[in-house]
N, C-alpha and C positions, 0 to 999 in steps of 0.2 A: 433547613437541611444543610451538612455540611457541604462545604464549597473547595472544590480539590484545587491544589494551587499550580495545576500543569499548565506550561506554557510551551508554545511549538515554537521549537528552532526557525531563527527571522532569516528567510532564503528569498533570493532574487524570484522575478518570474520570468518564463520562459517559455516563447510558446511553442508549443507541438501541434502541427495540422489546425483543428477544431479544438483543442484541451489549451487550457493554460498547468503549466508544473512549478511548484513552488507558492511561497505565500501563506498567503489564508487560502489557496485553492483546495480542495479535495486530494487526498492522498489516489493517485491514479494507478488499476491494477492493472501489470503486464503478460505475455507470455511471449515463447517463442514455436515456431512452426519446425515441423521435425520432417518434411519428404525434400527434396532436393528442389529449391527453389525455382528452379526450370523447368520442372514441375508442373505445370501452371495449373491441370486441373487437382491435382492433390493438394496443393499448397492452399487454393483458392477454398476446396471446401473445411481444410480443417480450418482456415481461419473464421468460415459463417459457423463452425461448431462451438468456435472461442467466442464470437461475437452471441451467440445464443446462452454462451456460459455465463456472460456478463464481461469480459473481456474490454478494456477499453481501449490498450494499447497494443501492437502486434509487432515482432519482430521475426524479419528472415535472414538470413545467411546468402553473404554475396561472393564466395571464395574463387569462383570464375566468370568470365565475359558473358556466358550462357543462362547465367542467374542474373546479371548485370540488365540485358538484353528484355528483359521479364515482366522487368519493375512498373514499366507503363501498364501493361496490359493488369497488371493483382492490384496495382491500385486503384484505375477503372472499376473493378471489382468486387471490391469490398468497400466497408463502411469505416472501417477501422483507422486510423493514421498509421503510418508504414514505417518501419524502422531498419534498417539496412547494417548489417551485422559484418564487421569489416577483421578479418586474422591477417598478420603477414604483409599482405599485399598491398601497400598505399594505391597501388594502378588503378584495382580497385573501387576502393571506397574516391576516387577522380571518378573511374566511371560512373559510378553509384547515382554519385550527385550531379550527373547529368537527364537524370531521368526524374521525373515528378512525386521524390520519399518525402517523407515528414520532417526524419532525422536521422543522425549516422552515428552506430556505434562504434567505438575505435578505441584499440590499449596503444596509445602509442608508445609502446616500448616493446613493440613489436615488429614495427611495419618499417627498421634499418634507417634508423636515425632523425637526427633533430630539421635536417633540412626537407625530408621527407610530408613530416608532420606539419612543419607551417607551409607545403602547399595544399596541404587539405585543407589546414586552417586558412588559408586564404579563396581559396575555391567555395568552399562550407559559408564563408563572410559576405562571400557576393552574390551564391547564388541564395541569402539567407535562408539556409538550414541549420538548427541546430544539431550540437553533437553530445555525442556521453561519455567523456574518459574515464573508460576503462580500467580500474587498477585491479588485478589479483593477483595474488600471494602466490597462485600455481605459476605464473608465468612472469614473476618479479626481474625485472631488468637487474642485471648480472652485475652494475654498479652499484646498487643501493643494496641488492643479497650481497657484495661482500663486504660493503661499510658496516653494514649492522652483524654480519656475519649468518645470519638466515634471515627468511619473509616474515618480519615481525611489522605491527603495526605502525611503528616511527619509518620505517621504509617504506610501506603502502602509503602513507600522509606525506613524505619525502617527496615521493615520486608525482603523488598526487599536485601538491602544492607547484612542484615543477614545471608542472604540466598548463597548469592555471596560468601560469604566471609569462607561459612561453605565447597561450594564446590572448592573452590582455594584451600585449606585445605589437600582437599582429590588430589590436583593436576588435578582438574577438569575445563575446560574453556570453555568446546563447549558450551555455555548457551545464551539462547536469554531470555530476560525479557520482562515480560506485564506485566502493572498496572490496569487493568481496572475499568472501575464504571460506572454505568448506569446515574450517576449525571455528564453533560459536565465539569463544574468547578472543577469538585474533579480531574477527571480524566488528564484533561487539567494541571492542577497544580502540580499532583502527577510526570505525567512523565518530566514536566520539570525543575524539582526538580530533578530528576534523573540525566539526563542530563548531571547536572553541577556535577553528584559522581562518574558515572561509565561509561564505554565506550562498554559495553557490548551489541550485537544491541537489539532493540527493537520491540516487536509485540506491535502494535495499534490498537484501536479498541473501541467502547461505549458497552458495554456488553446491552444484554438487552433491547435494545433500544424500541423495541417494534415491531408496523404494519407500512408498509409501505403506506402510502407515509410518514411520519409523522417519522418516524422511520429514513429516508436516511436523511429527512432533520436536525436532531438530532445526526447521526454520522456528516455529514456534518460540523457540528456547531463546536464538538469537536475536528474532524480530520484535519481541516485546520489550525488551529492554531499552531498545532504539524508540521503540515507536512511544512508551510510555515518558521517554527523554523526551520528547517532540521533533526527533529526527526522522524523517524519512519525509520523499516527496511522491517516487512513485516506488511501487511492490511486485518481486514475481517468489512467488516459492515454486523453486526447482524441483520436480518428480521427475524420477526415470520412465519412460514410456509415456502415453498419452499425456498433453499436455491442458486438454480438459478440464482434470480436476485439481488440477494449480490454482483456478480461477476462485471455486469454492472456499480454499484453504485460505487463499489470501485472505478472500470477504469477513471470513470465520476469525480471524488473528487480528483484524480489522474492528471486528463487529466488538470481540474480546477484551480489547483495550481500549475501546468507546474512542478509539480517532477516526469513524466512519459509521454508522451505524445508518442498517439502511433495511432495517425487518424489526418487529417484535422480538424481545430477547423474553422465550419462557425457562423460570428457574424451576425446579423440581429437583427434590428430595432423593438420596438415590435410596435402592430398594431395600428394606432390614425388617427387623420384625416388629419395630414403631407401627408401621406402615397399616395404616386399618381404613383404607379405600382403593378402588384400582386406579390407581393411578397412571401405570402406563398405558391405560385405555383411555383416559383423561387426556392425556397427553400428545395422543397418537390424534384425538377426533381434533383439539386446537392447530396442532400444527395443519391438521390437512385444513380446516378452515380459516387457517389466516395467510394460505399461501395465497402470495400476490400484495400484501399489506406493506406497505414500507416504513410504515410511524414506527419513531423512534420509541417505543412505549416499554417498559418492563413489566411483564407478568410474573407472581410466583404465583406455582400454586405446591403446595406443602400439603402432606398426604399424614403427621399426625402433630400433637399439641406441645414438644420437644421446640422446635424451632419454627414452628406454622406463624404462631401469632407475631414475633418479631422481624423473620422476613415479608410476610404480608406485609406489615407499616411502613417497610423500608420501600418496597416496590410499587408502581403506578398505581398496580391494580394486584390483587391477591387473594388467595384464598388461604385459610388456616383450616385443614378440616381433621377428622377422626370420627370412630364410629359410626360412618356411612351420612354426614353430615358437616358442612362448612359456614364459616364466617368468611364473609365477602368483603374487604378492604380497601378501600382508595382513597388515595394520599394520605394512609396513615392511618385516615377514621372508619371505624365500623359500620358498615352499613346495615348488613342482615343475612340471616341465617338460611341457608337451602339444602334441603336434602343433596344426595349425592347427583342422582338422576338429571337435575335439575342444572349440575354446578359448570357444562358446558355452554346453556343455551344464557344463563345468568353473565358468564362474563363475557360473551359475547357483545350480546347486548351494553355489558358497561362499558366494555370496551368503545362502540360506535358512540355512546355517548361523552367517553372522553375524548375524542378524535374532536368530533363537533366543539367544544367546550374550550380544546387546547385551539381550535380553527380560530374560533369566536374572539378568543384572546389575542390570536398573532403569534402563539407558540409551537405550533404544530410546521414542525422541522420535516424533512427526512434526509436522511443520509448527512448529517453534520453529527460532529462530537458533540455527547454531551458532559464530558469533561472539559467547563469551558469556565475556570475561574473570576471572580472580579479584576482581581489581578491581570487577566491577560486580557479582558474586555476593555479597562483603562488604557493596555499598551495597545489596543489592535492598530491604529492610527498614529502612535508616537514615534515616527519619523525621526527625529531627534534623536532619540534614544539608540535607533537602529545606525546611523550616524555614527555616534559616540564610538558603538561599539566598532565600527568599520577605523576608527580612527583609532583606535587599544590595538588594531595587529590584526585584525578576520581583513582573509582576501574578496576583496570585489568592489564593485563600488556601490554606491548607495542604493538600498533597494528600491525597486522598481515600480510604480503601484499601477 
C-alpha cells in the first residue's frame, strides 16, 4: 500500500492540567463558553454539554474581578482543564492566576505594554501555568500594522516571534501560539510562516468565521491545509451561537485529514442513476450500528460496478455491489457474494472479525493518524535532527520529550 510521506511539525510539549499539547501528542479539541463567567450555574452546565460533546479543552472569559472570583468554584466542577481568557486587562489575567486555571490566554499587544506582559510572564513562571499568545490580525499592535502597512502575515509572525522571545527572557517556555484571522489566506500563510521559526506548539483555528454551515465549511478551508502540513497542536472551529457543535466539526476536519481518527470512516457513492441498491438505507442501518465504535477502520460500500470494485480494494472492508447484490472486500481481496438483504449483517460481522485480527496483531489503534509514513516513524525519536533544526533559526529550545 502506498505510504504518504506526511510528517507533523516537531513542537515542544507543554503541559495543560491532565493533556500534554505538542509532540507526538494527540491534536487536542477546544471550545469556549459564551454566558458571563460569573455565571456559575450557566457556565458550569454548558461546559458538562461541551464535556458530553467530546470537548477536551474549555475556555472562559475573565474581563472583571467577578469572573476572576469564580474560577475556584467551575474548576471544582467540571472535568475539563480550565483556560482563562484574558482582553485588555493584565490586572486581570494577575488575578486569574491566583486561583486553580490550567492555563492563560493572553494577546499581549493588548494588555499597555512590554512591562505589563513580563509580570504575567513572571507570575504565569512561578505559579507554573502555562500561557497561549495570542496573535490576530483583528487587533494587530499599531507598530507592526504600520511597518507592514496593514495585518499581513509577516506582522502576525513579527509580533509573534516578539513575543517568544520577550518570554524565553523571563526564562519562560510553557507557551503555545495562535495566529488567527478570519481571512483563510492570511491565516493559512501566517502560521506556516511560523512553522519554519519556532517550534513552540500551536492553537489553530479561523477566528470569526461566522454561522454555520458556511462557517465549518470556512474553517475547513483553512484547517486543512495546516493540519495536512503537520501543523496544529490544539483545534477550535469558531460558530456563532451554540458552541456545542464546534466540537463535532473539529472531530470531523480531524477525522478528514486522518490527523485524529477516532470512528469508522464509511465511504459511499453519492446518489445518480448508477445507483441500483438502496443505499441510503444501507447506510443509515451501519451508521446507527457502529455508533460507539472507535477503530480507526475504513468502510466503503459502493451502490454500482463504475467505482464499487476499485474503492472496495482500496478500503479495510468494502462492498462493490449492483443489481440488488454485492462483493464483499477486505484488504483488497474478494471474499464473497451476498444478496442485498444480507449486505448489513455481512459486514458487520467482518468488521468484528477484523477488529480481533488487527487486536491479535498489535495494530488495532484508535484515535491516532493513520497517515503515518516510514519516513516520520524513522524520525519519531531523532532528537538530533530536531536539534539541528533549532540550531538553522526555529525559536525554542530543544524539544522536550
Amino acid at each position: 500500500m502506498y505510504k504518504h510521506t506526511f510528517q507533523r511539525h516537531k513542537t515542544r510539549e507543554v503541559r495543560v492540567g491532565n493533556l500534554v499539547i505538542g509532540g507526538d501528542h494527540p491534536i487536542i479539541v477546544q471550545s469556549m463558553t459564551t454566558p458571563d463567567t460569573y455565571n456559575i450555574e450557566a457556565t458550569v452546565a454548558e461546559i458538562h454539554r461541551l464535556e458530553e460533546a467530546g470537548c477536551e479543552l474549555v475556555r472562559v472569559t475573565v474581563p472583571k474581578p467577578e469572573d476572576a472570583a469564580v474560577l475556584g468554584e467551575i474548576k471544582r466542577r467540571i472535568k475539563l482543564p480550565l483556560i482563562c481568557d484574558i482582553h485588555f486587562d493584565y490586572k486581570m489575567a494577575l488575578a486569574a492566576l491566583d486561583h486553580p486555571i490550567d492555563k492563560i490566554r493572553l494577546n499581549p499587544g493588548n494588555i499597555g505594554g512590554m512591562d505589563r506582559f513580563r509580570l504575567v510572564l513572571k507570575k504565569a513562571k512561578d505559579k507554573g501555568i502555562p500561557m497561549r499568545i495570542g496573535v490576530n490580525a483583528g487587533s494587530l499592535e499599531r507598530e507592526f500594522a504600520m511597518k507592514y502597512g496593514f495585518p499581513c502575515p509577516p506582522a502576525m509572525v513579527d509580533s509573534a516571534i516578539r513575543y517568544i522571545e520577550i518570554a524565553e527572557e523571563e526564562g519562560y517556555h510553557d507557551i503555545i501560539v495562535s495566529l488567527k484571522s478570519s481571512d483563510v489566506l492570511t491565516a493559512v500563510e501566517a502560521y506556516r510562516m511560523y512553522a519554519k521559526l519556532a517550534n513552540y506548539p500551536t492553537h489553530i483555528g479561523i477566528t470569526e468565521a461566522g454561522k454555520a454551515p458556511y462557517a465549518v465549511t470556512k474553517s475547513a478551508c483553512g484547517l486543512a491545509p495546516l493540519l495536512l502540513d503537520g501543523i496544529g497542536d490544539t483545534i477550535r472551529i469558531s460558530l456563532l451561537g451554540d458552541p456545542v457543535p464546534e466540537i463535532a466539526a473539529a472531530f470531523d476536519i480531524l477525522q478528514a485529514t486522518q490527523r485524529r481518527v477516532r470512528k469508522p470512516e464509511l465511504i459511499a457513492c453519492p446518489t445518480c442513476g448508477r445507483l441500483e441498491i438502496d443505499l441510503e438505507k444501507i447506510i443509515a442501518q451501519l451508521e446507527d450500528r457502529l455508533k460507539g465504535r472507535t477503530t480507526a477502520i475504513k468502510i466503503s460500500v459502493l451502490g454500482c460496478v463504475v467505482n464499487g470494485p476499485g474503492e472496495a480494494r482500496e478500503a479495510d472492508l468494502g462492498i462493490a455491489a449492483g443489481g440488488g447484490k454485492g462483493m464483499i472486500f477486505k484488504r483488497g481481496e474478494k471474499l464473497y457474494t451476498i444478496p442485498e438483504s444480507e449486505m448489513v449483517d455481512a459486514l458487520m460481522l467482518e468488521i468484528d472479525k477484523w477488529e480481533m485480527e488487527e487486536r491479535a496483531a498489535g495494530r488495532l489503534q484508535n484515535g491516532v493518524p493513520t497517515i503515518k509514513s516510514a519516513v516520520q516513524e524513522a524520525e519519531h525519536h531523532d532528537e538530533a535532527r530536531c536539534c539541528q533544526e533549532d540550531a538553522n533559526g526555529r525559536i525554542g529550545l530543544p524539544l522536550l520529550k
